[in-house]
C-alpha positions, 0 to 999 in steps of 0.5 A: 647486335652481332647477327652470326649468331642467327647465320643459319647458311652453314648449318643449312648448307651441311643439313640436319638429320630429321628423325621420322616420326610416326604419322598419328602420334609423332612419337619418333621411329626409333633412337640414335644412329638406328633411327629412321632418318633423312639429312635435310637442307634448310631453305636457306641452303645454296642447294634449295635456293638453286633449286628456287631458282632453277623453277623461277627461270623455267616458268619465266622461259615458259612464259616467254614461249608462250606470251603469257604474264610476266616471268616471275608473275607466272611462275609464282602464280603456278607455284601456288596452283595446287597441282603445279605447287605440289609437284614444284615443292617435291622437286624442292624437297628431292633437292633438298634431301642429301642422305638417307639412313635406316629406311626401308621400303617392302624390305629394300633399303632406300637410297639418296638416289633422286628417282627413289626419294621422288618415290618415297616422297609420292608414296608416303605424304606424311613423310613428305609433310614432315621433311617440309615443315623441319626444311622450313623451320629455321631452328632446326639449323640455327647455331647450337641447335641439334637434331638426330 
């Protein structure tokens, strides 16, 4: 079996655009290029992956200093405390979100500018919600698969 045909690392690396759906009836924000959308990495791209890592080896460092378990042990420990976990996952989805198109804030555009999708992010969690699930979901970035 020629498994190229399920290499998602392409795909991954390059994003997908997720059309935003609206919060309580999933039904998309709009069509075609005007849609609200994000471009998103998959979790199998380099640029999550090197955002995993770079949380692995800060916990790891932490837990040095401090004598506490093992590195790993104790970053994937906090990965999974939900304070720490939530703020641990919006620095991986920050990672992985490389372009932004038709989204608006009070009227002000939103760019792909870290600080500003850090904030959509915090402000909005069911768009946080659903840019997590598509990063998450390997279809999205399997060859011949097609998003917005």
């Amino acid at each position: 079996m020629d498994l190229s045909a399920f290499d998602t690392l392409e795909a991954a690396n390059a994003g997908r655009w997720m059309v935003l759906t609206h919060p309580v009836t999933m039904k998309p924000l709009g069509t075609g290029d005007k849609a609200p959308a994000l471009l998103l990495a998959g979790i199998d791209s380099d640029v999550y992956q090197n955002a995993m890592t770079d949380f692995l080896r800060r916990q790891a460092e932490e837990a040095i200093e401090t004598g506490t378990q093992s590195g790993v042990a104790s970053a994937k420990k906090k990965l999974g405390n939900s304070a720490a976990s939530s703020e641990n996952r919006l620095d991986l989805l920050v990672a992985a979100t490389l372009d932004v198109r038709n989204i608006e804030i009070e009227g002000k555009p939103v760019t792909a500018a870290p600080d500003q999708i850090r904030a959509m992010y915090k402000r909005f969690r069911w768009l946080r919600e659903q840019a997590e699930v598509f990063i998450a979901n390997r279809a999205n970035f399997m060859p011949g698969s097609s998003t917005a």
